[in-house]
N, C-alpha and C positions, 0 to 999 in steps of 0.2 A: 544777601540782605533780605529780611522776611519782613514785610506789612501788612497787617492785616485791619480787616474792618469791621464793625460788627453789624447783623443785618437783621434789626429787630432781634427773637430769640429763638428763631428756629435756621439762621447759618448763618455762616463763617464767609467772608472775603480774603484769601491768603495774595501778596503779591508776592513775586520773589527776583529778584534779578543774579543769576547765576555769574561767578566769579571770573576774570577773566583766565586765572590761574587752573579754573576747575577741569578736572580730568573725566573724561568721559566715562558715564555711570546710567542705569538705569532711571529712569524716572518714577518711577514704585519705589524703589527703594532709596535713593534720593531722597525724597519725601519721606519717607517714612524715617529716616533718622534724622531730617532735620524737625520733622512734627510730630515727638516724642508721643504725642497724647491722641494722634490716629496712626490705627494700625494699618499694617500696610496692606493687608484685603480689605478695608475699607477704602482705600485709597485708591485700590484697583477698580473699586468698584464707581468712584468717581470720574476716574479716566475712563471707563466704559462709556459711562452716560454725559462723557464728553464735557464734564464739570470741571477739568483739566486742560488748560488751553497752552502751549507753546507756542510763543508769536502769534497768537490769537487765531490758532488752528489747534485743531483737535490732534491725540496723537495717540497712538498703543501705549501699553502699560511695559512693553520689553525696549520702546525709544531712548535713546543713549541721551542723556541733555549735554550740548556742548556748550563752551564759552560764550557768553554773550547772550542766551537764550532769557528769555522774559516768559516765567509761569504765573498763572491766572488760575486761581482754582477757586470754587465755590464748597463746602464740605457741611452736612447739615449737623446741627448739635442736638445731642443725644440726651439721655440723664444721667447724670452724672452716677457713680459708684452711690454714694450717700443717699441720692435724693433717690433711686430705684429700690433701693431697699428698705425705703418707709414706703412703697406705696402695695397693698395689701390690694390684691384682684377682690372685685365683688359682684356679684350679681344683679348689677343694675339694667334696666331695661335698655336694649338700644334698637332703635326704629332703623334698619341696614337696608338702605335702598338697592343697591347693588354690593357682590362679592367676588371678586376673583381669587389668585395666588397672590396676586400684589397690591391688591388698594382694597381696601372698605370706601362705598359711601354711606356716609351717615347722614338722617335728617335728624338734626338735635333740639329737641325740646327747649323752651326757654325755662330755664331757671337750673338750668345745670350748668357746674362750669366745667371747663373744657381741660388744661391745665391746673397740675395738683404743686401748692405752692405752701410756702409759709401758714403754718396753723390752719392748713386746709389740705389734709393730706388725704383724706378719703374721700368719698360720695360724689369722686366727679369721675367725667366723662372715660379718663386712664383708665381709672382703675374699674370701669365695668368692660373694656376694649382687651384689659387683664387679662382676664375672669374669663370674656368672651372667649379668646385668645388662647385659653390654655395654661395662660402663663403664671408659673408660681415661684417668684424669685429666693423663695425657701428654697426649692430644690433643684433652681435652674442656676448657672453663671450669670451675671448682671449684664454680658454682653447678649446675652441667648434673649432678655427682656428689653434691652435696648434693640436690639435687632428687629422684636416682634412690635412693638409699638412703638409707631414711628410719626412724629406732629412737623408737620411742613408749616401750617395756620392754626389759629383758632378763629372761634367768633364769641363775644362777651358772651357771661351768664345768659342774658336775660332778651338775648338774642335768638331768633329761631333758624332753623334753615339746614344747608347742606355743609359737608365740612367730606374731605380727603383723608383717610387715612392710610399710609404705607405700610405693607404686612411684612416687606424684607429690606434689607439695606440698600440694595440698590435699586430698588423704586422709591424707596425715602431721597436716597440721592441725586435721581431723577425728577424727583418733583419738586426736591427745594430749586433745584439749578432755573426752572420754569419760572417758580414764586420768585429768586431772585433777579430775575429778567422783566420780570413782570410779562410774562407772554398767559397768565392762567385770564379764563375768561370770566369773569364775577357781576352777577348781578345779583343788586339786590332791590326790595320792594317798601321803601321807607312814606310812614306819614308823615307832613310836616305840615307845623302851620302855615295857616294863608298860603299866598300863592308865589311860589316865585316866579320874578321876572331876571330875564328873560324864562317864556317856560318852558324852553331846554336852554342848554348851556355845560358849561364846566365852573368848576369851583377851585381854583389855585387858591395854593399859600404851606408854606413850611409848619407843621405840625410837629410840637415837642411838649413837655411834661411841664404845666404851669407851676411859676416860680413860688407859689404860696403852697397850692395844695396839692402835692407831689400825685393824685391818683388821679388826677385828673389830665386833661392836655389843653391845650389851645394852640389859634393859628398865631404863626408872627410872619405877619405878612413881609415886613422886610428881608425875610429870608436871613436873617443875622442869629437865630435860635432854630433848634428844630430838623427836620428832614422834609424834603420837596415831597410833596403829596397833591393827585389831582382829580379830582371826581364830576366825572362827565354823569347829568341830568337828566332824564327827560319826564315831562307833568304827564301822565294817564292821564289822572281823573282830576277837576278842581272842583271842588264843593265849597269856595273863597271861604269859610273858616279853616279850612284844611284843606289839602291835596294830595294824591299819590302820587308818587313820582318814583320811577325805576333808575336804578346809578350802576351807572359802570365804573370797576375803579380801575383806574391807570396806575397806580400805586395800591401798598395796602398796610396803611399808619395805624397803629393801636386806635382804635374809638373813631376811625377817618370821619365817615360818614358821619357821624353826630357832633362831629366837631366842626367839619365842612359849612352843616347846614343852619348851626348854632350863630356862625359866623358871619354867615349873610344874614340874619334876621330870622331864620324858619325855623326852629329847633322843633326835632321830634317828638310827636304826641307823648305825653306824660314818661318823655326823659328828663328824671330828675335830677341826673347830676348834669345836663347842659341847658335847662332851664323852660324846659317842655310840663315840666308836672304844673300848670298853670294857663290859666286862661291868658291865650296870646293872641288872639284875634276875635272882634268879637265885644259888644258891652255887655258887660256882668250882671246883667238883671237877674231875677230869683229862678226863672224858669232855666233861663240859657246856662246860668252856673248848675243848676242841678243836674240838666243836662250833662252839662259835660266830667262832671261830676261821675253823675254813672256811665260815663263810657270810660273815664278813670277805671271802674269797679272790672266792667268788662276785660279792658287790656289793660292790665296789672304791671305794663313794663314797657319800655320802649317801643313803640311800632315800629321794627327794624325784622326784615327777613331773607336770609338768603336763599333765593330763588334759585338761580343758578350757575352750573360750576360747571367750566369746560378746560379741557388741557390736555396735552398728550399723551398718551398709554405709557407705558414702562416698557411695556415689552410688544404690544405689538405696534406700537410708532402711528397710532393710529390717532385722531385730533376726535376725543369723547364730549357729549355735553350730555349731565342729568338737569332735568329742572325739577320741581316740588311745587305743590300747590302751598296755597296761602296756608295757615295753621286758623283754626275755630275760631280762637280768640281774636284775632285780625282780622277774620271776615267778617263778624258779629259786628264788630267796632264799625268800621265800611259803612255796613246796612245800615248803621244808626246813621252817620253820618249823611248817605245819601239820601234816606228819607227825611231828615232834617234838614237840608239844602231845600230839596225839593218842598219841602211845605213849605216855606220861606221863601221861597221864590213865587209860587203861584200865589 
């Protein structure tokens, strides 16, 4: 019997409960004929990196599975034949904090998106990682392009920060099994208005795709729609029309953060699809709106930034963290703000 689940869109939850009739066989190949659509070195490549569980222990890829045995596997998704073949390498800039054999990191500019989709098939993140890469699926097999660019996460468009990229299959495979566990270490550097109370804390509630406007999310705190998502807080700085505050996620829900903080009352600085692009704190008089007006002009986009990114190597098991400085735009913003506190206050 095969259950599987789906885990956001970069893996696969497979369960299996083996027959009791079932005659003893490899566990590679096993899988591979019952999971037509991975192959079976990709599958060895997840029992490596221990994304293969028998009775919730790890096992070799030559383990015989016998009667009775309960498989657990995690397996990351790929691009599909179709979708690999529209996407054309290009020469887009990419700021590469670190490089080895097996991961890129990237700090990615805002207003790039990360993910090449529906009538958005070029000018994003893929296809310059392509290009960077090498890769040209004119004259390569689509598995040789699946192989080489490999998406565990993203972060929105217009989101700035650090992102993980996998250079081979089995560090792709390796780092979903983390992101599925939730063991990766994520911070990020979000403004939001006013001040929350408490100011640290977490933010519970089930995050799913709001029933009217499908691109958006909301919480349903009953937990009756949605997936469990939980974002631990804490205030840097409060400048009570605004504050910084750093968030760690415990989970990692499409738009978590902006939809977290949406939900208690603080939506981030001029995110306009969670209700930030507006004066939220604060009376509207001519100065204070214009004000905030041009610090609109300044930060053109959600004050959201991933800082940083920690997880285990692939290869040498060793527990990595990068962090990144603020981006121009967000620290410009900042300055405005705190000298406007501060004139305000004295």
């Amino acid at each position: 019997m095969i259950e599987t689940e789906n885990e956001d869109d970069f893996f696969q939850h497979v369960s299996l409960h083996i027959d009791p009739k079932q005659e003893p066989v490899r566990i590679d190949k096993y899988l591979s004929d019952r999971l037509g659509k991975i192959s079976r070195n990709r599958i060895q490549h997840a029992i490596r990196a221990e994304s293969v569980l028998v009775n919730e222990l790890p096992v070799k890829p030559n383990y015989k599975i016998k009667p009775g045995n309960l498989i657990s596997a995690v397996f990351p998704r790929h691009f599909s034949e179709e979708d690999a073949g529209k996407i054309q390498p290009q020469n887009i800039p990419l700021n590469i904090v670190f490089e080895d054999d097996d991961i890129l990191i990237i700090n990615k500019q805002p207003g790039l998106v990360v993910h090449p989709g529906v009538g958005n098939w070029d000018g994003t993140l893929v296809n310059g990682l392509a290009y960077y890469l090498g890769v040209d699926h004119l004259t390569e097999d689509v598995e040789s392009f699946q192989n080489r660019v490999g998406l565990v996460h993203r972060i929105d468009k217009n989101t700035s920060g650090l992102l993980v990229i996998a250079k081979n299959d089995y560090a792709l495979t390796f780092l979903a099994k983390q992101f599925s566990d939730h063991t990766i270490e994520r911070t990020y550097y979000a403004l939001v208005w006013g001040a929350p109370e408490p100011e640290n804390g977490k933010i519970e509630g089930n995050i799913g795709r709001h029933p009217r406007d499908r691109k958006s999310y909301q919480v349903f705190p009953e937990g009756d729609e949605g997936k469990w998502a939980i974002t631990h807080y804490e205030t840097i700085e409060n400048y009570y029309y605004v504050s910084l505050v750093k968030c760690n996620l415990e989970t990692g829900r499409t738009h978590q953060i902006r939809v977290h903080f949406n939900y208690i009352g603080h939506p981030l600085f001029n995110d306009e699809k969670y209700g930030g692009s507006r004066i939220v704190k604060g009376t509207p008089f001519s100065k204070y709106r214009d004000f905030v007006n041009n610090s609109f002009q300044v930060l053109p986009r959600q004050a959201l930034h991933a800082k940083t990114l920690g997880f285990v190597h692939p290869t040498t098991k060793e527990f990595v963290r990068f962090e990144i400085d603020l981006p121009a735009d967000f620290e410009e913003c900042l300055q405005r703000w705190r000298k406007y506190y501060l004139s305000r206050r004295d």
